[in-house]
Backbone as CSV, one residue per row, in Angstrom:
resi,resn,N_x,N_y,N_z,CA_x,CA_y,CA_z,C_x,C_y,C_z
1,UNK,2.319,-15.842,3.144,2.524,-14.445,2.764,1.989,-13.525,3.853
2,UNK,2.550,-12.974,4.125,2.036,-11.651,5.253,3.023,-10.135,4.860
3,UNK,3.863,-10.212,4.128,3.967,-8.475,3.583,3.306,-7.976,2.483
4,UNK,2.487,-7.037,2.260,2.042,-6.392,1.000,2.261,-5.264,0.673
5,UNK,2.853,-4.965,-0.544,2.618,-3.473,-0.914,1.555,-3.142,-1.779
6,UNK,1.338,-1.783,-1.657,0.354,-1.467,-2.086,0.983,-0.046,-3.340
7,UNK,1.018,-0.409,-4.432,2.099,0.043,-5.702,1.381,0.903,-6.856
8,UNK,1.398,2.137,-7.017,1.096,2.537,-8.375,1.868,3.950,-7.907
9,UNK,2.430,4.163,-9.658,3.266,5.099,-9.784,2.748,6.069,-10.304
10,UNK,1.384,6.428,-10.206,0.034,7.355,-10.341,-0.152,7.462,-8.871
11,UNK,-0.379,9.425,-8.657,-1.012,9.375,-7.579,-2.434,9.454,-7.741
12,UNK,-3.111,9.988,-6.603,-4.579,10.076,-6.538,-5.548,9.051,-7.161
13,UNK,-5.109,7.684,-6.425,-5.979,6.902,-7.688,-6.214,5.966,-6.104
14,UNK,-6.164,6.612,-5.067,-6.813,5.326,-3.714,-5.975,4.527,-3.027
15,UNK,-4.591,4.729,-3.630,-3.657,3.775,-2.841,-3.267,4.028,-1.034
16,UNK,-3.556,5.115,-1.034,-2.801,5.352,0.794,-4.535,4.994,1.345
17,UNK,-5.833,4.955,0.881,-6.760,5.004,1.548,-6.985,3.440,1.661
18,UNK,-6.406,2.835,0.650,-6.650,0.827,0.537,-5.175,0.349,1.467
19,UNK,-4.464,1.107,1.650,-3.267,0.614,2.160,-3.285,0.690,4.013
20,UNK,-4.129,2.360,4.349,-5.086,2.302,5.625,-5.963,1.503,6.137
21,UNK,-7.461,1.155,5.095,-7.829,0.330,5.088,-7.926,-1.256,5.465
22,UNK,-6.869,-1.210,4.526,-6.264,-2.863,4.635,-5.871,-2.919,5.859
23,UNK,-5.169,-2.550,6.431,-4.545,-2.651,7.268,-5.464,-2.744,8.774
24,UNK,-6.185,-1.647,8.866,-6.825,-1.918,9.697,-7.995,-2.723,9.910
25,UNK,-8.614,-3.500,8.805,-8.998,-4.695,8.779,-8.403,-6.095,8.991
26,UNK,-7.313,-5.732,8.832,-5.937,-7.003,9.164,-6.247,-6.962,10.471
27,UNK,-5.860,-6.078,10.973,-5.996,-5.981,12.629,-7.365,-5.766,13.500
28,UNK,-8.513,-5.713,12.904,-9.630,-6.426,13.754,-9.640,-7.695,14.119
29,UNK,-9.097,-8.382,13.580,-9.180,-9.600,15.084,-8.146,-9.467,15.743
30,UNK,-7.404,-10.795,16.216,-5.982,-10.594,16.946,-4.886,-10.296,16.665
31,UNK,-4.811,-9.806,15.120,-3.389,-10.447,14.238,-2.648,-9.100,15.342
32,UNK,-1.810,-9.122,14.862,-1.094,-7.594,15.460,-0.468,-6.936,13.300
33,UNK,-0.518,-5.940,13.408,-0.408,-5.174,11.822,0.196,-3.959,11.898
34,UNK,1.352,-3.825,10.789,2.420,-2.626,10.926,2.374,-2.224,9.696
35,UNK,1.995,-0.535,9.309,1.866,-0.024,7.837,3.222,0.704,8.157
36,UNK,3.815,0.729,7.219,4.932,1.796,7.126,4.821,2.233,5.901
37,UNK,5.109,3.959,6.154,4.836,4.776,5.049,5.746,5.236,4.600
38,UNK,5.728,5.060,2.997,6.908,4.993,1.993,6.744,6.650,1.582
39,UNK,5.673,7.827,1.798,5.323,8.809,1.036,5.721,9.445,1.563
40,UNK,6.997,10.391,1.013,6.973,11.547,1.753,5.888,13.034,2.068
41,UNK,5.192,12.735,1.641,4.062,13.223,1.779,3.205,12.349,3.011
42,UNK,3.500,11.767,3.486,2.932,11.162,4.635,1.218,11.032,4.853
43,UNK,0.568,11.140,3.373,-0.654,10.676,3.571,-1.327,9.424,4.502
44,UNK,-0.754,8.433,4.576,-1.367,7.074,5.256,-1.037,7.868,7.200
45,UNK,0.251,8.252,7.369,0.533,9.080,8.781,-0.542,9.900,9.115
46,UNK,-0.955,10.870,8.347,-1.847,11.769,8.498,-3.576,10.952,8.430
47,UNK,-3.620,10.169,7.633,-4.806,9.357,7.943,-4.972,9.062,8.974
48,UNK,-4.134,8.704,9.921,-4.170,7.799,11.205,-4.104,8.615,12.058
49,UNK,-4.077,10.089,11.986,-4.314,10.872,13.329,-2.831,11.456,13.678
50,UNK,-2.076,11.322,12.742,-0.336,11.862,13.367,0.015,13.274,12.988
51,UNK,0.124,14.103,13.597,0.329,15.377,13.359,1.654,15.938,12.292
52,UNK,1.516,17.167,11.706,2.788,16.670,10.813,3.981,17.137,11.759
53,UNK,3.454,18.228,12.627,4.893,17.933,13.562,5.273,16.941,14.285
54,UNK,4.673,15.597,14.563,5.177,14.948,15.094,5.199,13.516,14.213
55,UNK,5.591,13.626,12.902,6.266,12.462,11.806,7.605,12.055,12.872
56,UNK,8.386,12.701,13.606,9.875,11.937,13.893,9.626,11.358,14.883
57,UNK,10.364,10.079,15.118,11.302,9.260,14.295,10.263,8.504,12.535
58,UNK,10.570,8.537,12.088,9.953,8.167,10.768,11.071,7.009,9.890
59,UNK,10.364,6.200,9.248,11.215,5.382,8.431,12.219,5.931,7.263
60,UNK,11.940,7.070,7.566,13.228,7.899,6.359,14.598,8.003,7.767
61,UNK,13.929,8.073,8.756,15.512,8.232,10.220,15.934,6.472,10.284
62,UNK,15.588,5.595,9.752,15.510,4.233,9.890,16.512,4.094,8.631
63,UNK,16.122,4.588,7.586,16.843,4.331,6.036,18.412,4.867,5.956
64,UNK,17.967,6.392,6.612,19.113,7.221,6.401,20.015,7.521,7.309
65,UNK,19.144,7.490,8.692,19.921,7.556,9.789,20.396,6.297,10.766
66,UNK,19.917,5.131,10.071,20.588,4.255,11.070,19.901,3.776,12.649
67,UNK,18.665,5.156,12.730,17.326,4.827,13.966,17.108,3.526,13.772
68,UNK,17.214,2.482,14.786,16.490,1.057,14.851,15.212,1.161,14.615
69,UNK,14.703,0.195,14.000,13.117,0.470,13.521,12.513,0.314,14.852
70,UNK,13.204,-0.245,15.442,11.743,-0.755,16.968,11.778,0.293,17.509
71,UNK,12.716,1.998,16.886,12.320,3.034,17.880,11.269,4.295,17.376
72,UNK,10.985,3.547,15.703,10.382,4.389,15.074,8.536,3.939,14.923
73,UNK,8.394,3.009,15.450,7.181,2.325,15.643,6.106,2.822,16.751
74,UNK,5.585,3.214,16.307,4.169,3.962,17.398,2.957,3.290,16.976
75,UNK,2.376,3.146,18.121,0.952,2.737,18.096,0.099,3.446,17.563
76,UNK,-1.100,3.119,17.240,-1.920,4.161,16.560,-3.351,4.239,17.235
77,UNK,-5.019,4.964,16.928,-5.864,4.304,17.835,-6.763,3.244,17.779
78,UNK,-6.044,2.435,16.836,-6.762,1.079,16.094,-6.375,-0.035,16.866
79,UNK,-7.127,-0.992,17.558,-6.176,-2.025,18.382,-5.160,-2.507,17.938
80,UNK,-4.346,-3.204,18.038,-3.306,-4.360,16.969,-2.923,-3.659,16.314
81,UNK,-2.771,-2.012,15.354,-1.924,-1.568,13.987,-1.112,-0.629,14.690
82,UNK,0.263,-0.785,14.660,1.111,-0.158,14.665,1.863,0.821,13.348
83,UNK,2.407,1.925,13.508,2.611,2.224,12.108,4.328,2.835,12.704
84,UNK,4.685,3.098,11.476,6.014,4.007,10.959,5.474,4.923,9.667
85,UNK,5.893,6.215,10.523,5.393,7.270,10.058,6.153,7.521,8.502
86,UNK,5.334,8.110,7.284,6.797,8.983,6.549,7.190,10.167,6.471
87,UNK,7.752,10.688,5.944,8.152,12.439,6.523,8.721,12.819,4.749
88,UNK,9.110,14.411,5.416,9.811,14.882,3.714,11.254,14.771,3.385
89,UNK,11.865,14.305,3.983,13.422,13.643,3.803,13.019,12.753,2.806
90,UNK,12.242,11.830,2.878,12.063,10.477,2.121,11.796,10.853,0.293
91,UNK,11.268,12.360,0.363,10.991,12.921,-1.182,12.703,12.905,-1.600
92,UNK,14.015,13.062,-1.232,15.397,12.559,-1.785,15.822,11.699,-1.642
93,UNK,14.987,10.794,-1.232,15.558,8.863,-1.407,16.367,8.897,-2.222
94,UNK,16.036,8.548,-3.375,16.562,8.434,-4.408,18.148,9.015,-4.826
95,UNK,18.067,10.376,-4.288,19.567,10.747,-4.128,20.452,10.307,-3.048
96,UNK,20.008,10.279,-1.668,20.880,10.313,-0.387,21.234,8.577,-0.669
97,UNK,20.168,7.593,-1.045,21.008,6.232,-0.993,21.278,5.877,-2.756
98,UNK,22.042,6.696,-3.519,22.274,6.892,-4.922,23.557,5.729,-5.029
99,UNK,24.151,6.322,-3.696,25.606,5.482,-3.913,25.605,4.362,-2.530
100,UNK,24.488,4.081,-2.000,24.704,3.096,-0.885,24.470,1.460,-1.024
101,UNK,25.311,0.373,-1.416,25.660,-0.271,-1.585,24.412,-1.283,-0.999
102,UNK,24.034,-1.938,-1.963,23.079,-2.591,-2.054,21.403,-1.945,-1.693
103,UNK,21.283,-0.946,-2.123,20.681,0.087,-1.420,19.368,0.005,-1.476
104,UNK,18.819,-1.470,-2.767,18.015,-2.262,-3.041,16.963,-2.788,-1.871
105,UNK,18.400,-3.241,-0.688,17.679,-3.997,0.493,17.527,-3.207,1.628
106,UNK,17.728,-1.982,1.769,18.011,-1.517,2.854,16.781,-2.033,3.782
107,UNK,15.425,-1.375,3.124,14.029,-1.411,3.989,13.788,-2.975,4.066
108,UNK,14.387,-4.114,3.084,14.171,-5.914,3.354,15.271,-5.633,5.045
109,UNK,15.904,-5.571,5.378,17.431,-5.377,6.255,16.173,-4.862,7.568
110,UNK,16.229,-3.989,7.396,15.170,-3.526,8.516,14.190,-3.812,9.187
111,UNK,13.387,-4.340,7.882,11.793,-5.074,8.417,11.691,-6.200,9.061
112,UNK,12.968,-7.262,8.391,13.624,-8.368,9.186,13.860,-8.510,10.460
113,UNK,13.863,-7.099,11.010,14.382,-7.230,12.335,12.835,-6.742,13.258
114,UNK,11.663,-6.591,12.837,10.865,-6.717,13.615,9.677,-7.816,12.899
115,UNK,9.703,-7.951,11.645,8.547,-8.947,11.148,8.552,-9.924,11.773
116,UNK,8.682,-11.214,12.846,8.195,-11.656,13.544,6.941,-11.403,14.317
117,UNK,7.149,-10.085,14.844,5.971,-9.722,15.518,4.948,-9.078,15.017
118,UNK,4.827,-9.069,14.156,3.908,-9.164,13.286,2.679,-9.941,12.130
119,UNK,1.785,-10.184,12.111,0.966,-11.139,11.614,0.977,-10.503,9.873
120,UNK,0.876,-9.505,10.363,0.799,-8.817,8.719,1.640,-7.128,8.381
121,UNK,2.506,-6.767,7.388,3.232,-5.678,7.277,2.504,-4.963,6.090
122,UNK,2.120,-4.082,6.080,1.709,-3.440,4.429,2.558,-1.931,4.204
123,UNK,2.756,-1.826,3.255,3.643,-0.375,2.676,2.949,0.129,1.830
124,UNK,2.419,1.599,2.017,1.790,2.220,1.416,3.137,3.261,0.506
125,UNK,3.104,2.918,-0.709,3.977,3.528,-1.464,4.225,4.751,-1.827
126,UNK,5.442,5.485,-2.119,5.273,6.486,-3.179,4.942,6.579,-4.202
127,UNK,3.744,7.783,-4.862,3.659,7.122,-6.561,4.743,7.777,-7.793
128,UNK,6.138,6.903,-7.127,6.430,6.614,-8.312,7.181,5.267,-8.099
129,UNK,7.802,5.313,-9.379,8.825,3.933,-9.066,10.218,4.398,-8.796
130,UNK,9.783,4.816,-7.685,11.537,5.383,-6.727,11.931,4.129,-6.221
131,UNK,13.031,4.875,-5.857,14.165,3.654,-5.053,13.458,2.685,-3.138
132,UNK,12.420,4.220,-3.293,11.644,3.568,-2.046,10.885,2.421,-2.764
133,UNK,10.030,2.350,-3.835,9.173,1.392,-4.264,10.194,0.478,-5.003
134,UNK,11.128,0.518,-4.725,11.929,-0.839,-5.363,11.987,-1.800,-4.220
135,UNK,12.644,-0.563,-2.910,12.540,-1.299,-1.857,11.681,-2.133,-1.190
136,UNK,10.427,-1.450,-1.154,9.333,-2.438,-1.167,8.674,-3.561,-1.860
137,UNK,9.029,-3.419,-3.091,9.070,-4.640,-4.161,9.787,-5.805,-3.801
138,UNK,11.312,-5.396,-3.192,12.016,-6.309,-2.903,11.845,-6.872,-1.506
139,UNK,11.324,-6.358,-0.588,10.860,-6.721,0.898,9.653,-7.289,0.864
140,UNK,8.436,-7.103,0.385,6.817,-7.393,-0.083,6.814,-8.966,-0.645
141,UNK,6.271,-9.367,0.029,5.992,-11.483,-0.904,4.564,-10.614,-2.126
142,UNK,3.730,-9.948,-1.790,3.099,-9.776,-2.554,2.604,-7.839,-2.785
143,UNK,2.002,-7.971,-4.252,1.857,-6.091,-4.191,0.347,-6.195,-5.100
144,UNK,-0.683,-5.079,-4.595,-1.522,-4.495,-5.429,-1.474,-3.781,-6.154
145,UNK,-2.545,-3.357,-6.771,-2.077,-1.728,-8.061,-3.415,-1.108,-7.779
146,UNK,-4.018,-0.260,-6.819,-5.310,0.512,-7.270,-5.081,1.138,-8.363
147,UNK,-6.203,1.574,-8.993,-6.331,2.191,-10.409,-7.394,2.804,-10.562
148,UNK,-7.900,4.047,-10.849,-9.255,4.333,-10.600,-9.654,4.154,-12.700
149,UNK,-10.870,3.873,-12.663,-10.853,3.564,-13.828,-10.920,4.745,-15.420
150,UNK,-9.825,5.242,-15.832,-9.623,6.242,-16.387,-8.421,6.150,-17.384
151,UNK,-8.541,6.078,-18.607,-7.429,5.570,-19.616,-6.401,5.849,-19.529
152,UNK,-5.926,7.214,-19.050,-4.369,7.695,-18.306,-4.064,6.504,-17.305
153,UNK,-5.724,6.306,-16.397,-4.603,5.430,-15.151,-4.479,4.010,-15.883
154,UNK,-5.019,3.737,-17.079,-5.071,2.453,-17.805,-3.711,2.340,-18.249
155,UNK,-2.959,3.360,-18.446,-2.252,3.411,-19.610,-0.766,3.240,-18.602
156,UNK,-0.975,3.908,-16.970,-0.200,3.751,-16.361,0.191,2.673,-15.445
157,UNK,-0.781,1.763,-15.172,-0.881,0.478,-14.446,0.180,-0.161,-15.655
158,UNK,-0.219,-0.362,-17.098,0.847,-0.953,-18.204,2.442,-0.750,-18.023
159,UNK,2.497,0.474,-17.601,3.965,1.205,-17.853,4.309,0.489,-16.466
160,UNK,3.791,0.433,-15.444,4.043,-0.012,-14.050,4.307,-1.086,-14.250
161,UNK,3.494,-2.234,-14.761,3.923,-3.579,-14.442,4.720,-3.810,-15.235
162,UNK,5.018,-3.135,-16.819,6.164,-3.552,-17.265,7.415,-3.434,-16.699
163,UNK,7.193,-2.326,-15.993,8.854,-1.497,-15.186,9.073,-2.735,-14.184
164,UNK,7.847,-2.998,-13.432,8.398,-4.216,-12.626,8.950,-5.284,-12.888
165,UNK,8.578,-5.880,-14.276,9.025,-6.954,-14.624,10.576,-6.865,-15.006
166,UNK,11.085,-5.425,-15.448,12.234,-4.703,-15.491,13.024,-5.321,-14.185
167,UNK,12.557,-4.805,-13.234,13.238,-4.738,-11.903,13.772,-6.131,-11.601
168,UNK,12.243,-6.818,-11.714,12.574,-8.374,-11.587,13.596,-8.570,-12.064
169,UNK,13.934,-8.822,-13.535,14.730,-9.397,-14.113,15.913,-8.550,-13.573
170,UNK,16.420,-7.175,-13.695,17.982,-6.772,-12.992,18.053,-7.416,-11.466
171,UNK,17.259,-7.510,-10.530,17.511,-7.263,-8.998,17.065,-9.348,-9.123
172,UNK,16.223,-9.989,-9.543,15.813,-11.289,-8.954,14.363,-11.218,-8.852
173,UNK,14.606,-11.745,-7.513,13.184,-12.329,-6.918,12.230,-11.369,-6.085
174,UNK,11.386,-10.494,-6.604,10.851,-9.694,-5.805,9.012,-9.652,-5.776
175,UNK,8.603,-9.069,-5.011,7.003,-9.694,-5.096,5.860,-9.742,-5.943
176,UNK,5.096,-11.155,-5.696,4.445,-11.344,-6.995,3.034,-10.620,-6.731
177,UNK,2.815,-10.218,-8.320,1.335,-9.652,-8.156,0.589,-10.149,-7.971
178,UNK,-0.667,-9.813,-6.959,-1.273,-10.088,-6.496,-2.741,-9.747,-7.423
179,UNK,-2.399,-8.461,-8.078,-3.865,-7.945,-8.894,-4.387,-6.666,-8.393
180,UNK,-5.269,-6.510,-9.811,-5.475,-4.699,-9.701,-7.086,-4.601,-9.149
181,UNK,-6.829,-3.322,-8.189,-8.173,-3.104,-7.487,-8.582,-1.691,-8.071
182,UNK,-10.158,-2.194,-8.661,-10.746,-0.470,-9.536,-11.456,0.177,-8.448
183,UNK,-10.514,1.558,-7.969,-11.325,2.517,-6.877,-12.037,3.641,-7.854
184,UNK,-12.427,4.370,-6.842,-12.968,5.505,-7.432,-13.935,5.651,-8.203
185,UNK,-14.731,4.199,-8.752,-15.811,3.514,-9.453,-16.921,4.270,-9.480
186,UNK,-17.475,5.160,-10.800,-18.632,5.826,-10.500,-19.244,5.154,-11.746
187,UNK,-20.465,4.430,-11.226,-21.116,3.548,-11.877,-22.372,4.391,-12.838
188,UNK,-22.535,5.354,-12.914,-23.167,6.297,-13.657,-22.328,6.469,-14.400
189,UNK,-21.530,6.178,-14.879,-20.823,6.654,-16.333,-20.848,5.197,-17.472
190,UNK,-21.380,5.675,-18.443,-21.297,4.633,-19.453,-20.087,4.185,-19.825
191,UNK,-18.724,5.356,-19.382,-17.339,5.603,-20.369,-16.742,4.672,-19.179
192,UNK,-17.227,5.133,-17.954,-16.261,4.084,-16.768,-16.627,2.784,-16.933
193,UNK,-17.810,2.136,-17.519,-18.458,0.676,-17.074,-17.424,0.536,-18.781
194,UNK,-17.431,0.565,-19.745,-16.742,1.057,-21.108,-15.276,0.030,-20.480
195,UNK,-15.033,1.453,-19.774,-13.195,1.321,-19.509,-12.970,0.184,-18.189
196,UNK,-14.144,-0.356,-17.405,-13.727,-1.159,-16.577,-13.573,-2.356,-17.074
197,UNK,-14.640,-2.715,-18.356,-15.091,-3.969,-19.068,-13.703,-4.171,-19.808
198,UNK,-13.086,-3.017,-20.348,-11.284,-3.107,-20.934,-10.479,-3.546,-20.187
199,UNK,-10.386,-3.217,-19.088,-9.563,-3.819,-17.719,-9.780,-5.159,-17.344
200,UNK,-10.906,-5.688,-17.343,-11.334,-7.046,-17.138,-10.948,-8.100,-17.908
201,UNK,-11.273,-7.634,-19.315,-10.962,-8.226,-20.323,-9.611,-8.504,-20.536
202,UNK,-8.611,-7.160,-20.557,-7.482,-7.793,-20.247,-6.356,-8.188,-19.422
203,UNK,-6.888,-7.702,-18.279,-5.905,-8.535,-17.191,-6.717,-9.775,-16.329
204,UNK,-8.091,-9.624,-16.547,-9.176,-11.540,-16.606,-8.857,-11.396,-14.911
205,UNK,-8.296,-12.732,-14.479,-8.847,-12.778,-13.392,-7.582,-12.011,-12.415
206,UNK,-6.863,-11.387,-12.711,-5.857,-10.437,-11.820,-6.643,-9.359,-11.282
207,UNK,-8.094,-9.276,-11.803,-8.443,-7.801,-11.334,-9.486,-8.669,-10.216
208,UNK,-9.681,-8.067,-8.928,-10.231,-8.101,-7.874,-11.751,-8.218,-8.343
209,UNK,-12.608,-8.782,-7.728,-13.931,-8.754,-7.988,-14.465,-7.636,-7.426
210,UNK,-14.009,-7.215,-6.720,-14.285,-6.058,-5.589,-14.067,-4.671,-5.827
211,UNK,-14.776,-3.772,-6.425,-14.716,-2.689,-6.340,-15.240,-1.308,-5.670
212,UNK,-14.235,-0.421,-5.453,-14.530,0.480,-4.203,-15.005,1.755,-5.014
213,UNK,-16.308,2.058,-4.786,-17.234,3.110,-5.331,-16.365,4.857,-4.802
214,UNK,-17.000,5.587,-5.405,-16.967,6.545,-4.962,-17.354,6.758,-4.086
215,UNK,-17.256,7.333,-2.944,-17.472,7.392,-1.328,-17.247,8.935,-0.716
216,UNK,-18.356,9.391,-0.321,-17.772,10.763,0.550,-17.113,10.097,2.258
217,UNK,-17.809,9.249,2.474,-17.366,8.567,3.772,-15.684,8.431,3.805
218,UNK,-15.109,7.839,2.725,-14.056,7.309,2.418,-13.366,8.337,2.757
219,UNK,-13.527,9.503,1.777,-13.228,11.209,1.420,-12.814,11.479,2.691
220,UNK,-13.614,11.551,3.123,-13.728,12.340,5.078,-13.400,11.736,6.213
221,UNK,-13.057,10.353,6.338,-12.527,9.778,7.267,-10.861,9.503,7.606
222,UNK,-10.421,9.954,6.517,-8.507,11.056,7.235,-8.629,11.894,7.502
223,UNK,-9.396,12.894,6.909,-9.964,14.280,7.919,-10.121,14.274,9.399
224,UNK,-10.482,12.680,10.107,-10.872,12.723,11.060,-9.708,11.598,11.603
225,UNK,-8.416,11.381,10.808,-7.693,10.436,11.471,-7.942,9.078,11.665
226,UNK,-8.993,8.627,11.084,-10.094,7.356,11.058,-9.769,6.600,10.165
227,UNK,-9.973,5.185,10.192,-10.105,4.371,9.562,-11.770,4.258,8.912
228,UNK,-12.258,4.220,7.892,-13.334,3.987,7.467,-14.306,3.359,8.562
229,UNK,-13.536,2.103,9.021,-14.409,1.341,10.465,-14.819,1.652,11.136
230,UNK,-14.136,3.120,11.222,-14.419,3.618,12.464,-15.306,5.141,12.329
231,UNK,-14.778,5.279,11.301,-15.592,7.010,11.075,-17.129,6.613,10.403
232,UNK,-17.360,5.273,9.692,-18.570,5.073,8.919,-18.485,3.266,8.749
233,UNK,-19.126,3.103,10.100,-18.796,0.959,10.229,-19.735,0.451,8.990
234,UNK,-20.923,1.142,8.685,-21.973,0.990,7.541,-22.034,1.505,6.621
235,UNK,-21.123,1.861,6.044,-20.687,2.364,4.775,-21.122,1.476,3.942
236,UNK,-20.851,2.196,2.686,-20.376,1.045,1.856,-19.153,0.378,1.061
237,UNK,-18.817,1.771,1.695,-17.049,1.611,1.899,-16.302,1.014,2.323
238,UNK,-17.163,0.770,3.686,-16.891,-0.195,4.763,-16.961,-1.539,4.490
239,UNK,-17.951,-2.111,3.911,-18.533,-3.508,3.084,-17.612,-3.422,2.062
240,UNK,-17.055,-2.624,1.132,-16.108,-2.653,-0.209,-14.682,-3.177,0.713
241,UNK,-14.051,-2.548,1.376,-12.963,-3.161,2.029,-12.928,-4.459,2.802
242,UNK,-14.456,-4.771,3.558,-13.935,-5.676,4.214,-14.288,-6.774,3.425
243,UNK,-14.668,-6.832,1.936,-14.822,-7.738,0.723,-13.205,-8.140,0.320
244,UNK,-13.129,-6.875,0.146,-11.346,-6.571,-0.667,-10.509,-7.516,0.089
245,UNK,-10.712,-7.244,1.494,-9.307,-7.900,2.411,-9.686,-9.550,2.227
246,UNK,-11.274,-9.985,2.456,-11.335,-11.489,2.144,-10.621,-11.446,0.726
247,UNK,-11.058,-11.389,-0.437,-10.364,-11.728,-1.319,-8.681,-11.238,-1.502
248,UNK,-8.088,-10.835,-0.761,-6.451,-10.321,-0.772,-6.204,-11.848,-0.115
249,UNK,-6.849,-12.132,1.171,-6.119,-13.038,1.935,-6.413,-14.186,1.286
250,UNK,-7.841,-14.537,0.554,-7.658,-15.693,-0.137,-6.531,-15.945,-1.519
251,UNK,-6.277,-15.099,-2.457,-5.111,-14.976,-2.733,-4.135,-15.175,-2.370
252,UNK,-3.367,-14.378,-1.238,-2.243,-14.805,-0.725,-1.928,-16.083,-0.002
253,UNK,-3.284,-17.030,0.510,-3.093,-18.111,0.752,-2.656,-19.337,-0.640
254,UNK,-3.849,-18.810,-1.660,-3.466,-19.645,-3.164,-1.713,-19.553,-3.571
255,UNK,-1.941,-18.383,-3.442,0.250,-18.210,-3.694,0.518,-19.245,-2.880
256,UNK,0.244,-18.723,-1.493,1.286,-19.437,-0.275,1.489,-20.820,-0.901
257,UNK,0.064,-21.987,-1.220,-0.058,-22.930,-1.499,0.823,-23.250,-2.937
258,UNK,0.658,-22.382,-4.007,1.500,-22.855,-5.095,2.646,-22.916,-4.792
259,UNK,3.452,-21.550,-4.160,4.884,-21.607,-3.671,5.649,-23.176,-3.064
């Protein structure tokens, strides 16, 4: 396994900051690592230091326009992570490929043509379940769900994985879950330790052991275009992710092995 998405159809619950993250922990050693951003809102772009005037070429000119992906790929200032930017075209996905014929695979069609060179791909999603996050469902061997722990986002991780299992069954074979990661964790609340112990209980061992606290470090290091690693190496933010990514990759090896 080496594609992941990173999936919830809730925003503000940590997904573009675990999908940054990840990624650039992928790529501290040699691997080489490509995030492409599904948001038209281009949060994970803007994390990484990309100005919003300069989103183009972006993976919405790749979808819609037919741009080869190898021309929409820029380096970033992380060794090894390359990204594809997203832009605000990508907020009418959903309409412009309404009627485009198989329109399911477009972003599987694309990624194909550079995933070789790559050790690891991650897609930081839109939050919803648009036609972009189908796409990535269907391109992705595996997907996360951050969730910050809060009965709305309880209630929406449910509606999510049922919709997926939806998808599954119309479209096939698309990627398996991997398990839910609790961000935003403020351990002073009796109601959060309450609502995390509910989460545990019922999704058992799908939920990550690893949880990412509340963090001003976290907060402030897209402000500065940074990867956590780099804006705060001693965090504890820093230690929460580079926990997270061991346990992602031991996972995706257990799949690899059952597969």
């Amino acid at each position: 396994m080496k594609i992941l998405a990173v999936v919830n159809s809730k925003g503000g619950v940590g997904k573009t900051t675990t999908a940054v993250n990840l990624s650039a922990r992928f790529a501290s050693g040699d691997a080489r690592v490509l995030l492409i951003d599904l948001d038209s809102q281009s949060s994970a772009s803007f994390s990484l230091g990309v100005g919003r005037q300069n989103l183009t070429p972006s993976i919405g000119n790749v979808l819609f326009d037919q741009t080869p992906i190898q021309e929409s790929v820029r380096r970033t200032s992380i060794d090894g992570l390359n990204l594809i930017t997203g832009s605000m075209e990508l907020a009418n996905a959903d309409v412009i490929m309404a009627n485009v014929k198989g329109r399911e695979n477009q972003l599987k069609l694309a990624v194909e043509r550079i995933s070789d060179e790559y050790a690891y791909i991650v897609f930081d999603c839109p939050p919803s379940l648009s036609i972009l996050t189908v796409n990535a469902l269907v391109t992705a061997e595996a997907f996360i769900v951050p969730m910050c722990p809060q009965y709305l986002a309880l209630e929406g991780v449910i509606t999510l994985l049922s919709a997926v299992e939806k998808i599954q069954e119309g479209i096939g074979e698309t990627a398996e879950f991997l398990g839910i990661l609790l961000t935003m964790v403020d351990k002073r609340s009796n109601a959060v330790e309450e609502l995390i112990q509910m989460v545990r209980n019922h999704y058992k061992d799908t939920v990550f052991d690893t949880e990412i606290g509340i963090s001003s470090a976290l907060a402030e290091a897209p402000g500065f275009g940074q990867s956590i690693y780099d804006y705060a190496p001693e965090s504890n933010g820093s230690k929460a992710y580079t926990e997270l990514t061991i346990e992602i990759l031991d996972r995706m090896l257990k799949k690899e092995g059952e597969n």
